[in-house]
N, C-alpha and C positions, 0 to 999 in steps of 0.2 A: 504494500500500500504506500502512494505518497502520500504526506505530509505537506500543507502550504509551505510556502518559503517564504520567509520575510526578512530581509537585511539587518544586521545588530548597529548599532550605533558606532561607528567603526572606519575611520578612514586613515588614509596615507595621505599627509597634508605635506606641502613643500617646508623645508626647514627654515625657513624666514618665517611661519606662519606662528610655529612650536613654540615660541616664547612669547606670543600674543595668548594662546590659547592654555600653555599650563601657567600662566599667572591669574586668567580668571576660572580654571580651574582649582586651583591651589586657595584661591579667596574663598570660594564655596562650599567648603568641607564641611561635612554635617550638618550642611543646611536643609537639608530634606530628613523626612522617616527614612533612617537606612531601610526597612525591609522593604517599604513599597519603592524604592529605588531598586535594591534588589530583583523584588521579582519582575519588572519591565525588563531591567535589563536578560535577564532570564529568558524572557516569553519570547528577546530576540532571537535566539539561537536557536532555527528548526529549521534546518536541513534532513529531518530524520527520513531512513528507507525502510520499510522491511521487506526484504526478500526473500520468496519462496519459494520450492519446485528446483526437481531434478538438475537444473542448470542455476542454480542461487549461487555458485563459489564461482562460473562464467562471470555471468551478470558481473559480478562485484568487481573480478578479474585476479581474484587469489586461487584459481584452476592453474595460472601459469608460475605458483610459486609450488606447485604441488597437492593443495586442499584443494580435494573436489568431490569430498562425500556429504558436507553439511548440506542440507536443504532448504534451512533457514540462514540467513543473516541477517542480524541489526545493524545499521550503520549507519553512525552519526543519530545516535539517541538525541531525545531532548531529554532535559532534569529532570522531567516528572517521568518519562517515559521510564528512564533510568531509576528511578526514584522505587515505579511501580517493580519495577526488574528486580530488583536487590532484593523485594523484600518477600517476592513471589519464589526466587530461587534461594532463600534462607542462607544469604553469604553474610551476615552481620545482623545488628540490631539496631533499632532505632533508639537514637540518645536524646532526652529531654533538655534539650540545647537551651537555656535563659532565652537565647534569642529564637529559637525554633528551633524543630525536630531537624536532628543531623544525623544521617546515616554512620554506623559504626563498625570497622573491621578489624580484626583479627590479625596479623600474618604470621602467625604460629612461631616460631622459633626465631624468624628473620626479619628483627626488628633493624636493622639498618645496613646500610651496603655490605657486599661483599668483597671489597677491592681484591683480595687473593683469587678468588675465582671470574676475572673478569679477561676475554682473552681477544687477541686480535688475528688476523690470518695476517701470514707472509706470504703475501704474492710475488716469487723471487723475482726482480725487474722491474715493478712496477711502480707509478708513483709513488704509495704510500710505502711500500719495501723505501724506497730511498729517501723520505721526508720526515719521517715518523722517529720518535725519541723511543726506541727498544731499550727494553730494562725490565726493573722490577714493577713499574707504572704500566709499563706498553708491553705483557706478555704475550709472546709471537708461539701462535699456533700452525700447523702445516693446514692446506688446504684440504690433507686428507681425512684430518682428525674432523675441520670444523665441516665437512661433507656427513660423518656420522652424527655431530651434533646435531644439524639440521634435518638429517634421515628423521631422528630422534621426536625432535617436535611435530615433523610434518604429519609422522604416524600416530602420533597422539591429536594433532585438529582431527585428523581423519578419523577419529573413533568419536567425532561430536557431530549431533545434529546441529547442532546449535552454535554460530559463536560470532561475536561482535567486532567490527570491525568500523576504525575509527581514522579519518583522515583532516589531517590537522597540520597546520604552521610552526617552524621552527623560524622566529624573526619575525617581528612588526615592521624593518625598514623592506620596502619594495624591493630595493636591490640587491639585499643578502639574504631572505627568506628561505629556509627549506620546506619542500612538501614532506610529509611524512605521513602513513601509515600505519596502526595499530592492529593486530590481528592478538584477541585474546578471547578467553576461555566464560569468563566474568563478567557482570555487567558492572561490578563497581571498580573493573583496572577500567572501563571504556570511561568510566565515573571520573575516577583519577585523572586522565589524560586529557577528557575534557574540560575539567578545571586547568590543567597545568601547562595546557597549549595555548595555540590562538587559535580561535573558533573560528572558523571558516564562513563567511555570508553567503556562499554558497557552493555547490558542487565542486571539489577540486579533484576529481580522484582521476583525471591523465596527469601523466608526465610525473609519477611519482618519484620525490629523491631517493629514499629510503624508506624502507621496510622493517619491521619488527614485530618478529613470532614471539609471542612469549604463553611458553607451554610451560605454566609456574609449574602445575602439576605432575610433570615429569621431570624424571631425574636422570643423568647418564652413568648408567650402571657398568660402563668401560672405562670410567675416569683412572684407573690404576691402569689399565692398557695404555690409556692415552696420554698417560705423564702428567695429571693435571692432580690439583689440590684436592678434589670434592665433588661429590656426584652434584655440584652444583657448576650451572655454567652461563656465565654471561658472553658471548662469541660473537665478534662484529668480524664481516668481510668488506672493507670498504670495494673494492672490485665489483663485485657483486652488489652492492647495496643491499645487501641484507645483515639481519643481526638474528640471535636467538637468544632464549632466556630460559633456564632449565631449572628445578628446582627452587629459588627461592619465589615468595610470593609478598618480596617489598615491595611498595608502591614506588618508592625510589628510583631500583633501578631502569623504570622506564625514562622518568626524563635525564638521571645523571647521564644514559649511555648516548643522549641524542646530544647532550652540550660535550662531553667527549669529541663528538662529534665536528662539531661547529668548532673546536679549539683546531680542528685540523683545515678543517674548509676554510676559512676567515682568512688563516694568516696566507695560503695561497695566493691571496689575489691581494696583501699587502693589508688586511684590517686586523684590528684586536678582540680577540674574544676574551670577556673578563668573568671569572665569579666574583661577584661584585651585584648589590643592591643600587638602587641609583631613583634620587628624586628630584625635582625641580619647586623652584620657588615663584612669588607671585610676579616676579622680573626676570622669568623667562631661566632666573640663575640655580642649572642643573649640578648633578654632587655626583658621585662614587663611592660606593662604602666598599672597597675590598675586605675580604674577611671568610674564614671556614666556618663549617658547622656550628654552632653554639658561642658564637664571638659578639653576633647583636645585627646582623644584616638586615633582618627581616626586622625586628625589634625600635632599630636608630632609622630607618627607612617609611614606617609605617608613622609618620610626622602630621597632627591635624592642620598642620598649616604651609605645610607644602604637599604638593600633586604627585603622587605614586607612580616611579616610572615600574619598577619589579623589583622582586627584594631579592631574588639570587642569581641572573644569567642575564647577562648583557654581552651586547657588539657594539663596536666604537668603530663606524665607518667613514666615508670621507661626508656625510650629511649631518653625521652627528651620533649621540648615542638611543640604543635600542634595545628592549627587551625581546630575549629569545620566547618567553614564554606569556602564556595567556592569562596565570594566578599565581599563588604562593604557596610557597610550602613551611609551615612554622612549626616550630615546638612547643609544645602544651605542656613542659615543666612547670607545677606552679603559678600557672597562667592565674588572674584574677581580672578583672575589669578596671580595680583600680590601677596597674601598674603597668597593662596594654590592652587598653581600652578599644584601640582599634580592630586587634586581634581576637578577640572577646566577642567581639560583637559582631566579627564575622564569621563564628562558627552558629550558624545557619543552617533552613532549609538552601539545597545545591552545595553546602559541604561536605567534606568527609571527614571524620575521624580515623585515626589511625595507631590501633594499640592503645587507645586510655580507657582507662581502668571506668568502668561503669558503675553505681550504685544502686540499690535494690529498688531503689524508687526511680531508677532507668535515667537520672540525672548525673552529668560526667564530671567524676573527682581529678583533677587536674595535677591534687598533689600526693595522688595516688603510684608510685613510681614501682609497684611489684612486679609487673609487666617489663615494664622498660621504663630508662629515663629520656628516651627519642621518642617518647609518645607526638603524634603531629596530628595538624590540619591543612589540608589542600581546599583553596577556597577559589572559587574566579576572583580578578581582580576588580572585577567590580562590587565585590563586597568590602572594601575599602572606599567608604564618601571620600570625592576627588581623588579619585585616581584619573591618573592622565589616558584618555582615552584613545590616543594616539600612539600612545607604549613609546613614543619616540621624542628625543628635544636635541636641542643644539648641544654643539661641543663645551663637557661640562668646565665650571671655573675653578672646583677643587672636589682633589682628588684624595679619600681619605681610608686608608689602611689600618685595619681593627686586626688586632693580636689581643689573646686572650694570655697574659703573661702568670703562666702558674708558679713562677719566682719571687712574684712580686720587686722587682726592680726597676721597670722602664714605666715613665711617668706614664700620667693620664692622655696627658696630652704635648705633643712635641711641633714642631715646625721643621719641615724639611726642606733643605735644598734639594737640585735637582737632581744629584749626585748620589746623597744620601738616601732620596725616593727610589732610584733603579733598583741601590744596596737592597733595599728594604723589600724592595716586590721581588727579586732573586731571592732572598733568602726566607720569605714568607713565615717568618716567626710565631709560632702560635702555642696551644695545646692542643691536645683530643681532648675532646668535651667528653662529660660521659655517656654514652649509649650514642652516639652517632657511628660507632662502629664496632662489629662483634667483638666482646672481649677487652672492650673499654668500661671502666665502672671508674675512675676518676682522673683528674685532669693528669695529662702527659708531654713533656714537652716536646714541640713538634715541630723541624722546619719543614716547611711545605713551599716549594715554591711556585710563585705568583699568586698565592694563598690558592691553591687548587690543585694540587701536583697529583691528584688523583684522575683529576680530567686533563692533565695538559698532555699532548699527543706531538707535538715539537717539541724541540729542545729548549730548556727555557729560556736560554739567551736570545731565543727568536723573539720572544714574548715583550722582552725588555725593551729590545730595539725597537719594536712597533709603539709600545708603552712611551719612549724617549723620544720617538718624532712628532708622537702625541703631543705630550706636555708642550715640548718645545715650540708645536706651531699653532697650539693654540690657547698658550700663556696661563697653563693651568695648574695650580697651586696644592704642594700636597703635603698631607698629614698622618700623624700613626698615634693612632690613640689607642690606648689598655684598656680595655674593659674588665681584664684577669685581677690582680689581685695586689695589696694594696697596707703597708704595713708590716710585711713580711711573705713567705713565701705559701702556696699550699697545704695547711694546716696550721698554719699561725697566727698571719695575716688575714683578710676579710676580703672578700670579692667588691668590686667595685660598687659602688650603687649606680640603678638606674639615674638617679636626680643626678648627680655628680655626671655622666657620662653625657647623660643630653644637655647639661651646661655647657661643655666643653665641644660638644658637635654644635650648638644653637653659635658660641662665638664664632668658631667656626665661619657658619652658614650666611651669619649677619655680619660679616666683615670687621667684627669688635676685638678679634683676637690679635689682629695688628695694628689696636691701639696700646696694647699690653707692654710690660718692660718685659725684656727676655732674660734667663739667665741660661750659661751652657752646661749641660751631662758632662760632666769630667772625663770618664770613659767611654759615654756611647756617640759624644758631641754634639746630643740633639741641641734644638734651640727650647725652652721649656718656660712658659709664659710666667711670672710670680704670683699675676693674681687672676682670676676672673670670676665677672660676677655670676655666684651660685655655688663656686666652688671654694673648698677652705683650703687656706694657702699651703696649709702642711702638707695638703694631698698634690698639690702638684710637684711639687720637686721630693720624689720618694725616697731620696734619702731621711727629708725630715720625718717623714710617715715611721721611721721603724725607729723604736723604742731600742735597740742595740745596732749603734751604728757602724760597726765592728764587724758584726756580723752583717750589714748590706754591705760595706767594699769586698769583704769575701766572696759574697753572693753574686755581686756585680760583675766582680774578673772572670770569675766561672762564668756566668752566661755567655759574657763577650768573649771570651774561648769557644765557648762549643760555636760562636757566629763563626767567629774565623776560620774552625778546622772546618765547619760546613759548607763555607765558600770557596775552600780550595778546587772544589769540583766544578766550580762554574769561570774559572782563569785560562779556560782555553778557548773561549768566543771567540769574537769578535772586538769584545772589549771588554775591558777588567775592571770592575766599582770597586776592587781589594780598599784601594784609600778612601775610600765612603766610607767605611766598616769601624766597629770600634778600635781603640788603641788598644 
């Protein structure tokens, strides 16, 4: 049966237009009932198909990836249709949401990426054989091994009557967009994807870029023939344009494997792909939040007084920058209303839950962590009042890099030269949060570089140099603020506060931070403001923060060790930030 079609509110505006339209965006936040904004914007998205009869895996055109025994497919649900789906095939429960009923799921064991099992084919000769950063990030599988993973899934669609199929945008900008493809098992991974893409206003399904099977339900029971970690497998053929997905059933790693992706396409033709948050102000004046898993991306981004471009995947092309995706994806640690109200309020009907803990009375405990502590919500982004609905603005003014410092040594907030910015994006400083990855339960220090070295698919000093032609040509100012910890190190010291953290992003943001006196980090050189207003002076210059100050120059030299001995692997570029680095 078709479905009307009707257009979402949704265009590709010239970038001259982008800072007219996210500054009277950005002034109208919560100006309306979030939910009746909500569900318009909801009722725009219906494209939906269902497809039936002998020839349904034709029709759709997934006969030529191999699937040609279902007789139904769904493609391109609407929310409610999806809504109806979830709860008819008993994949989850429904959660008595403050703000409405939110669908609620499960993924059994695999509450967050699997980075070990994630693998890529080596096409000997081929572009990506010769452009692609192999290692322990970009694990190279034969093209013979990742022909049985795909055998694999194909024979598991093929034992379904049934299965959903979802085609969808990778990129807001017109000119770096990918088409992609969903083929899954569930109507709430279709759920998933449809909050976590861009919704298509209408039919996209020729000229697809990529594809992706994800047959959570099966496992590959060859993985000790095949040299691999775990009858779990995430398998990309960039060649092919195909990926598969085996075993686990995070909602994850659908979209981490498609920005994997885009880390490798982008820089091809000379753009930056960032993990990075990114918003704009009422004057047009756009930001960057670089930053991993549980550092505050989604948290310092989701601002009532400025316009949402995305809280975790962006492209930075020659128009300007651009969110990959269509929603968010946040963590529901201890969530409340008063302390992110915007997040709060977007777990809604057209949400998902994922992994939090439920109450008898079917209302969801947030500081429930038995489960996990990566409990999340994937929301559209238009359940954020003023979100930019163009997902796209001009070239941002400042560019600012969140580390979660489990040391407790590097201020709140620093000022970087240009120099010290590259240092700082190569060497991506952070922790593992806890539960953003199996076998993490508290914080761990981690350098990750470009804060994403789990998706970066070049080598990082590619990254850097498109990162430095950036700033340099369009005069854009960057920052590295701690949200980690504060007083002393991981068990001593105190995690940053929220209030503290958005004082130090708001001067930032409002140009008040370079009216500040500066003084210098003795070892790391930042530049470290003495006062600003909201925050108390002792907190910014963290030497004074710790009650034995004995014990922070010990603490200090050691970190700035492990920067240096961690940099020694990035001196054979093209170019060498070694004298940005600490002393």
């Amino acid at each position: 049966q078709n479905l009307q079609k009707s257009k979402m509110i949704h265009s590709v505006a010239r970038t001259v237009r982008f800072a007219r339209q996210a500054g009277s965006t950005a002034a109208r936040a919560f100006s309306a009932a979030p939910n009746a904004e909500f569900a318009d914007a909801a009722s725009q998205y219906n494209i939906s198909r269902t497809i039936e009869g002998a020839d349904a895996t034709s029709q759709v055109g997934i006969d030529s990836l191999g699937i040609k025994n279902a007789t139904t497919i769904y493609k391109n649900l609407t929310y409610d249709e999806l809504f109806e789906h979830e709860k008819a095939n008993n994949e989850g429960v429904v959660a008595a949401a403050e703000y409405g009923e939110t669908f609620t799921v499960d993924t059994g064991k695999f509450t967050g990426r699997s980075p070990k099992d994630k693998w890529i084919v080596r096409n000997v000769g081929s572009d990506s054989d010769k452009n692609l950063w192999w290692g322990d990030v970009n694990q190279a599988i034969t093209p013979e091994i990742y022909e049985d993973l795909y055998e694999t899934a194909i024979n598991h669609m093929n034992s379904k009557e049934k299965l959903y199929v979802a085609d969808v945008y990778c990129g807001a900008s017109e000119a770096s967009k990918r088409k992609v493809r969903f083929v899954h098992e569930l109507a709430w991974q279709q759920h998933f994807v449809t909050n976590m893409f861009i919704r298509p206003e209408e039919e996209c399904d020729r000229d697809i870029d990529f594809t992706v099977i994800n047959a959570c339900a099966a496992t590959n029971e060859k993985w000790k023939e095949h040299g691999l970690n775990s009858e779990v497998a995430v398998a990309f053929n960039i060649e092919a344009k195909t990926a598969v997905i085996l075993g686990t059933w995070y909602g994850g790693e659908n979209k981490k494997g498609i920005f994997s992706l885009m880390n490798y396409w982008l820089p091809m033709v000379d753009d930056l792909p960032m993990h990075c948050s990114a918003n704009v102000g009422k004057n047009g004046d756009s930001a960057l939040f670089f930053g991993l898993s549980g550092t505050g991306k989604t948290t310092l981004s989701a601002d009532p007084n400025r316009a949402l471009i995305g809280d975790d995947e962006h492209g930075w092309d020659k128009n300007g920058v651009f969110n990959f995706e269509g929603g968010c994806y946040a963590k529901t640690i201890d969530l409340s209303e008063k302390t992110e109200p915007e997040i709060y309020r977007a777990i809604t009907t057209n949400a998902m839950l994922e992994n939090v803990a439920i109450k008898d009375d079917s209302v969801p405990d947030y500081f429930d962590t038995s489960k996990t502590q990566n409990g999340r919500v994937s929301y559209p982004i238009f359940h954020i009042p003023g979100y930019l609905k163009e997902q796209q603005a001009a070239h941002p003014k400042n560019c600012i890099f969140l580390t979660c410092d489990a040391y407790g040594v590097l201020p709140p907030v620093s000022k970087l030269t240009s120099g010290q910015a590259l240092y700082q994006f190569v060497s991506g400083y952070t922790s593992k949060v806890a539960g953003t990855e199996r076998g993490i339960t508290e914080p761990t220090p981690n350098f990750s570089p470009c804060f994403g070295a789990a998706f970066l698919t070049v080598h990082p000093t590619r990254y850097a140099e498109l990162l430095q032609q950036k700033l340099e040509t369009h005069g854009t100012e960057a920052y590295l603020v701690n949200t980690g910890w504060s007083g002393g190190g991981y068990g001593v010291g105190e995690r940053m506060s929220i209030k503290d953290t958005r004082a130090c992003i708001n001067a930032i943001l409002d140009g008040s931070i370079n009216d500040a006196e500066f003084e210098t980090d003795e070892i790391f050189g930042f530049a470290m403001p003495k006062s600003l207003p909201g925050v108390e002076g002792d907190v910014l210059n963290p030497r004074n923060a710790w009650a034995d100050k004995d014990a922070y120059d010990a603490t200090a030299k050691k970190l700035s060790g492990m920067f240096k001995d961690n940099f020694k692997k990035y001196t054979d570029g093209p170019n060498d930030y070694t004298n940005f680095g600490p002393l």
